[in-house]
N, C-alpha and C positions, 0 to 999 in steps of 0.2 A: 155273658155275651151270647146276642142270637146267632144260631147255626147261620142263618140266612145270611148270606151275603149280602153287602151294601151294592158293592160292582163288584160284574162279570163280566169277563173278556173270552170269547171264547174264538179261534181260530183269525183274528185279526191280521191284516196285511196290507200292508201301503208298501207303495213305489214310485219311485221317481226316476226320470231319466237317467238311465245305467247306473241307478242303485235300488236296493229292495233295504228300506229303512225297518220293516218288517215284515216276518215273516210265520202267518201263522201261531200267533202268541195267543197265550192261553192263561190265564189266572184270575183268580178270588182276589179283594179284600171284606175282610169278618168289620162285621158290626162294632165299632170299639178298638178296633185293629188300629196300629201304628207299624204298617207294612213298608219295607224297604224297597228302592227299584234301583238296582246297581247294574253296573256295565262299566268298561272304560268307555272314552269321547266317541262317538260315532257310532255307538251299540244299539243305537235307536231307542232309546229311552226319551227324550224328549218330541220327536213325533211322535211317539205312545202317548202323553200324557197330553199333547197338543190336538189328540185324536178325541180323549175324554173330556178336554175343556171346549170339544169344538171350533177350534181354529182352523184344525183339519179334518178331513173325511174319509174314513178308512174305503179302502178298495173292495175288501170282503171281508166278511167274519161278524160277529154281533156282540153287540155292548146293552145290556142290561143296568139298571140302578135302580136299588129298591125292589127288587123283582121284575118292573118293569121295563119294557126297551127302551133304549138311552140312545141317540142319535143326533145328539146337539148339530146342528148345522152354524151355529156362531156361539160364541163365547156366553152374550144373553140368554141366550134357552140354557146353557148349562148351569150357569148361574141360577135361572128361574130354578131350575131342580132341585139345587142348594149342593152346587159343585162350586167351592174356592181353587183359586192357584197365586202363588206367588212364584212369578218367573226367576227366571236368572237374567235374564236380559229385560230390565225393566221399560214398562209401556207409560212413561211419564212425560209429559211436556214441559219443559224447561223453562217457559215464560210464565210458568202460573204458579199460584203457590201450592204447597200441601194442600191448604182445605179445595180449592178451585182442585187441584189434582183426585183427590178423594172423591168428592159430588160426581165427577165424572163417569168416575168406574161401578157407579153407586145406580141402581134402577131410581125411578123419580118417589116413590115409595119410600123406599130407604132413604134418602135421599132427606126425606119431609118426616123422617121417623126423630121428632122433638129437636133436639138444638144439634147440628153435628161439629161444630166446632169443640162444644163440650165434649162429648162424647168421643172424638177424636184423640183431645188432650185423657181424657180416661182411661181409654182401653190402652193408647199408646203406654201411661205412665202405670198402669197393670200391670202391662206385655215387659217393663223394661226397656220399652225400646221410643224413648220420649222423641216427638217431632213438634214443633211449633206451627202451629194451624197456616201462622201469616208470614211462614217463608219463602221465598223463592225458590223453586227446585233448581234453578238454572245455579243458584249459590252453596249447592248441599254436596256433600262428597259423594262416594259411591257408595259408600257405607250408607248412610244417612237416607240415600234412592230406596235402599233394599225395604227399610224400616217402615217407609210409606208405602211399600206395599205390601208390607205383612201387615200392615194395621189398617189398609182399604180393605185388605180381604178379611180380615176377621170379624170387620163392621157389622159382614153379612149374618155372620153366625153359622158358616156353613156345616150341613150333613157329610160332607168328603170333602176333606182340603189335601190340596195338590200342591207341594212346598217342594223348590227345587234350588238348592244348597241354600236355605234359608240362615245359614251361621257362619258364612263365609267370611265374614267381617264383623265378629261378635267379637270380647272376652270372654276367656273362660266364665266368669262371674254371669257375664249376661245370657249365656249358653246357659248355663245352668236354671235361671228363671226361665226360660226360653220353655226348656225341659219338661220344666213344672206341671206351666200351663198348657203343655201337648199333650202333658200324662193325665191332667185335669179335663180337659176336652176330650181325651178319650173316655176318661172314666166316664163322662156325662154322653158317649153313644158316639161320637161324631169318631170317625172314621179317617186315618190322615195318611193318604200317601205320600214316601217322603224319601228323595233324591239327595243324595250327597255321595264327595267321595273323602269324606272324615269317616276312615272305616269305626275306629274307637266311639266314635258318637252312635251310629248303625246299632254297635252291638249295645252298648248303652238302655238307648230308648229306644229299639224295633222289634218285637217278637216274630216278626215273619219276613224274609228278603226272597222276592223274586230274583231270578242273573238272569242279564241279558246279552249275548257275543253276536255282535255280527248280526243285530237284526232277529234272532233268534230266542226263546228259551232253552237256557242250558241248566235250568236246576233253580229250586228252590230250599230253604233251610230257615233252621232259629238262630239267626246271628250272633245270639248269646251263649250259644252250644261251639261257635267258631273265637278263630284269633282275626287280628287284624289283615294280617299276612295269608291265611287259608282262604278269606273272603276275595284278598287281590288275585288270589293266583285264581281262585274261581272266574271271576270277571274277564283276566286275560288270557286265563288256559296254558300257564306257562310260571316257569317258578318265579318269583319276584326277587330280583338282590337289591335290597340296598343300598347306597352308594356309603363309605365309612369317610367320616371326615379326617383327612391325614394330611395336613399340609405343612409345608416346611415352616422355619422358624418365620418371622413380617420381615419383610427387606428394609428399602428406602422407601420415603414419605412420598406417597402418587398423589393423593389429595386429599388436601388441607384446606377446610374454611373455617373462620375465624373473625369471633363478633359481628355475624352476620344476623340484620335486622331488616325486616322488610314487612311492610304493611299489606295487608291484604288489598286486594282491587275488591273484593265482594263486601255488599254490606256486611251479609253475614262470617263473613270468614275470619281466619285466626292467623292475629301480627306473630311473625317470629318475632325470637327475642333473644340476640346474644348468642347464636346458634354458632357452635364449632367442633370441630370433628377433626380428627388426624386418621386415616387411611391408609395404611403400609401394603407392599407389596406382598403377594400371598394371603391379603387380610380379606375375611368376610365379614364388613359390620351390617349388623340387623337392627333395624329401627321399627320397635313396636309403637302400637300407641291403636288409641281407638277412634277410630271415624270421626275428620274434622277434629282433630287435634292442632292442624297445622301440616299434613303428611302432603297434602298440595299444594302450599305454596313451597315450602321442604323443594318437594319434586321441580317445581318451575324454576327455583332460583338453581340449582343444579344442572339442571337441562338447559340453562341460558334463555327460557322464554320471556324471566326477569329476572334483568342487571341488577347485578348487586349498586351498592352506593360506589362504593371504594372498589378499583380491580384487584385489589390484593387480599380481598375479602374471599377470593377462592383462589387454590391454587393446582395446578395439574404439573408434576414435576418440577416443581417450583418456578415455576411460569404463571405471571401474574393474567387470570380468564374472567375475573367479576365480570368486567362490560363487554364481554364477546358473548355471541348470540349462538341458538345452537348451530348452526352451518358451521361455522368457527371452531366449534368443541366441538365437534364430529374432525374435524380437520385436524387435530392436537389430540388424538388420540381415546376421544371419551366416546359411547353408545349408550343409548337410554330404551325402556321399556315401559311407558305410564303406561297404568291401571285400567284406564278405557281401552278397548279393542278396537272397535268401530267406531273412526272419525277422528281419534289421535293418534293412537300407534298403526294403524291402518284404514285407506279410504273403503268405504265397502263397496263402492261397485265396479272399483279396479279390480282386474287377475292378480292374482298372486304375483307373478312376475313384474306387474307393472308396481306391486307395493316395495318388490325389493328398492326399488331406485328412491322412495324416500328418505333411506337412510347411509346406503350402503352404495348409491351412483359412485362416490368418487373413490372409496374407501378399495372398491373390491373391480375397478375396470369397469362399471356398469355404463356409463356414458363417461365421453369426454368430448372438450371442445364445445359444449353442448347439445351434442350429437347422442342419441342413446346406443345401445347396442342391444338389441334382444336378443341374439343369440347369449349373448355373457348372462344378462340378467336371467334367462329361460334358465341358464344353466347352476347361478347360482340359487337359483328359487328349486331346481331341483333336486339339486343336493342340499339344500334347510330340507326340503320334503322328505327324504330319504333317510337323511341321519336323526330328525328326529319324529319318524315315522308317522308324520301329517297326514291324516286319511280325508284325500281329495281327489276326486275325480282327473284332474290334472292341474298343472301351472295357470292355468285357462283360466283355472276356476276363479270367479269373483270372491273376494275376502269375506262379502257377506251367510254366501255358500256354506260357508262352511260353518261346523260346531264351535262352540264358546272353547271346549278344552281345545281341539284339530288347532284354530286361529289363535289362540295362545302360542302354542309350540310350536309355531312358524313364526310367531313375531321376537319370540326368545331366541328360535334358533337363527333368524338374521339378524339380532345383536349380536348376539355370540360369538357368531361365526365371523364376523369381520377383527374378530381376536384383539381388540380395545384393552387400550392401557386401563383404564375405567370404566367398569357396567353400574349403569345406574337402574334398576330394576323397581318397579311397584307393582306390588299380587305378582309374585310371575310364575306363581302355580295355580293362582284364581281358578277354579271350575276345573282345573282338570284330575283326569283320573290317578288312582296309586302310582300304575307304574308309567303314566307319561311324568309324574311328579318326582318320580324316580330318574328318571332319563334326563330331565331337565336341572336338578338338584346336585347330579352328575357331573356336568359338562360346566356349572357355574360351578362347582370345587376343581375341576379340570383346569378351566379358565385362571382359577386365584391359584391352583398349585403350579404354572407356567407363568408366574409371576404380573396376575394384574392384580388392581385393587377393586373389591363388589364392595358395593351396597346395595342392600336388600329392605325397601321398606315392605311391611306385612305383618297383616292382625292376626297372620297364622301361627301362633305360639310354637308347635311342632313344627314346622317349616323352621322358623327361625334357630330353635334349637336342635338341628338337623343340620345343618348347612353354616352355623354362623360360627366365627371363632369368637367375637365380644357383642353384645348385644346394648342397646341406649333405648330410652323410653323419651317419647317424645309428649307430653302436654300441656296444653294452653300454648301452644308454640315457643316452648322451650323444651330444649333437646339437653337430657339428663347424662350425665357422664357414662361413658359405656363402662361394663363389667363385663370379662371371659366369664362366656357362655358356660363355666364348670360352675361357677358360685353362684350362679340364679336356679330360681327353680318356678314352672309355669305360676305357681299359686304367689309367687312376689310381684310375676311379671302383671298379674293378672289384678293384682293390688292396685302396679302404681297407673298400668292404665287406665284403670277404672277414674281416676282424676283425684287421686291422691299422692301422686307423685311426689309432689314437693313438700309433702308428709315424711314421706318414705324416705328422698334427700334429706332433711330436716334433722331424722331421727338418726340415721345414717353418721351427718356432721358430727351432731349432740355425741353419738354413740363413740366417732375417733375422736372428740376432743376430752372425754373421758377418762380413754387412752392413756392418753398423752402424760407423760408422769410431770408431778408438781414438782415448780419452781418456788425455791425457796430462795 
């Protein structure tokens, strides 16, 4: 590897009104480097790297690349440089397909560089991470967004790719080809700054992590010299606990669906089939599965934004809810938390305050009569803020404002907090850091040990075996019988999402009828 660095940062500093997102930051990545950039939510790590892809313009300080000075004023110059990123907040349009999504983000060059639909389906099915040239984005899960722009950016072939929780919604299995071809792109020079807060992964595949607190540098190290735990307390400068899964024995049945089928609205989307679940009090069930399995229409028919066929087809305390909407099941006890941040679980250019009343107007005093209250809602938006330490400017603040992890932990902690017989939760650690993952993973074992019923759908293997007492795999939109979280183990779960599930059932059956002693 050359001494020379690829980028250099040297005394960098951006600000915004009454915050300083940095402050004088200072660091190398080496030529072939697979460099870390940790922080918890709000540590300014992504105006840092929004500073080196040119979206933003640092205040003071200088950036070098290649030896040269590096001063991207928009995304294209950085690009021309042969600077990739793949966001966490994807820049996709929804009415057009992958390949029309891809040409986009692609200079006209690249663009006319031989056949790019081929080439598309190549690199994608390379990468592991297969997309279909002629689908609609507006029909792709979240998962499925992420994947189209790890494989627009790779098109490029870039000298420093800029990857910010690019495995958030992997398999273990796809994590690991993931791995491969990072460790292969380094070997061949390219250079890969790379954001997450899967500390295990970090130490894995990074030999070098910058820390970032508070807008600050506070230290740098070889993450494979650290523990997972040494890295978090690093990030938030305070010892990390925890939370121990300890809950009482499951009570009575809180909700129960049962041969529930439902066809997808999307061309591309995936029909449930036969889906049924039992949910006891004290119970946390976790629902794996891999991107577009079915995990959203799962999520709609739950939420009420699609009636089941039959109402008895779901049940909340054994109260027949299939054809009630979700105003209805917010009424009867239930809270939800879908996977989008911006635009489902919150409007973005509402205040904080104004987002509580989406869900929580009737549950928590927030309006009545139709009348709002701002004082109630200011007050309960800032206690979400306070108990689960949302770093925002204030109540004021617009949803958009704030960081992907901050806007998480305010949308979890106004479900929570309205204390639901039933949380229905998707990603509800998405993007955030150790220990707000911690704080949140908490207060849903708090919530199920005060007697509700979670469900927890997420492609977070560790999440789910952290937090879950029985886990189910969901593929092809059938939902596989759960097993206590003690008899699984990541490398099964990571089998049957992979879309061998009903392999894995199969063998499973064969395996107890086996068993079963001959009748003679």
């Amino acid at each position: 590897m050359s001494e020379s660095p690829i980028l250099k940062l040297e005394n960098v500093t951006k600000t915004f009104p009454g915050v300083i997102a940095n402050e004088n930051v200072s660091f190398t990545v080496g030529r072939g480097e697979i460099h870390a950039l940790l922080g918890e939510n709000g540590a300014g790590k992504s105006t840092l790297v929004k500073m080196i892809y040119g979206i933003q313009k640092p205040d003071s300080g200088e950036m070098t690349l290649m030896g040269e000075p590096f001063s991207p004023s928009k995304p294209s110059e950085a690009r021309a440089k042969g600077v990739g990123m793949v966001f966490q907040h994807f820049c996709l349009f929804e009415a057009l397909t992958v390949y029309e999504n891809i040409s986009l983000g692609l200079s006209a060059a690249e663009a006319k560089n031989g056949d790019l639909r081929k080439r598309i389906v190549e690199v994608s099915t390379a990468y592991g991470l297969k997309v279909a040239p002629s689908q609609l984005v507006g029909t792709l899960s979240v998962g499925e967004r992420q994947r189209i722009e790890i494989v627009r950016c790779l098109l490029s072939e870039p000298k420093l790719l800029i990857m910010d929780e690019p495995t958030s919604v992997l398999t273990p299995q796809e994590v690991s080809v993931l791995f491969q071809t990072l460790r292969r792109l380094a070997a061949e020079g390219c250079s890969i700054l790379y954001i997450s807060h899967k500390l295990d992964e970090i130490r894995a595949l990074c030999s070098k992590a910058t820390v970032l607190r508070g807008g600050k540098l506070v230290g740098s190290c070889d993450p494979r010299q650290e523990t997972a735990k040494s890295l978090a307390e690093m990030m938030i400068g305070a010892t990390l606990n925890k939370p121990v899964r300890e809950l009482p024995e499951p009570g009575e049945i809180r909700l129960k669906v049962q041969d529930l089928s439902l066809d997808s609205e999307e061309q591309f989307g995936v029909d449930l089939e036969n889906v049924s679940m039992v949910v006891r009090a004290g119970e946390i069930l976790g629902v794996a599965g891999v991107a577009g399995n079915g995990q959203t229409e799962l999520m709609e028919a739950l939420i009420g934004e699609r009636p089941c066929r039959f109402a008895r087809q779901i049940q909340l305390d054994g109260a027949d809810i299939g054809l009630a909407g979700p105003r209805e099941r917010r009424a009867a006890g239930m809270c939800f938390a879908p996977e989008e941040r911006l635009g489902h679980a919150a409007v973005p250019g509402m205040a904080l305050w104004e987002n509580t009343l989406l869900s929580a107007g009737k549950t928590n005093d927030l309006a009545r009569g139709g009348l709002i209250s701002p004082g109630n809602a200011n007050r309960f938006a800032s206690q979400v803020v306070a108990d689960l330490k949302v770093k925002t400017a204030s109540v004021k603040s617009a949803a958009r404002s704030l960081s992907g992890g901050n806007l998480q932990k305010f949308i979890m902690g106004r479900e929570i907090m309205q204390a639901p017989k039933v949380l229905v939760a998707s990603q509800p650690t998405w993007g955030v850091d150790a220990g707000a993952a911690a704080a949140i993973h908490k207060i849903l074992l708090d919530l199920a040990g005060a007697g509700a019923a979670v469900v927890i759908i997420s492609q977070d293997l560790d999440e789910l075996f952290t937090i879950s007492t029985r886990i189910s795999v969901i593929a092809g939109g059938y939902l596989f019988p759960s097993q206590p979280t003690e008899e699984l183990t990541v490398e099964k779960l990571g089998v049957a999402m992979g879309g061998r599930a009903k392999e894995v059932e199969a063998t499973r059956a064969a395996d107890a009828a086996a068993a079963e002693p001959a009748h003679v």
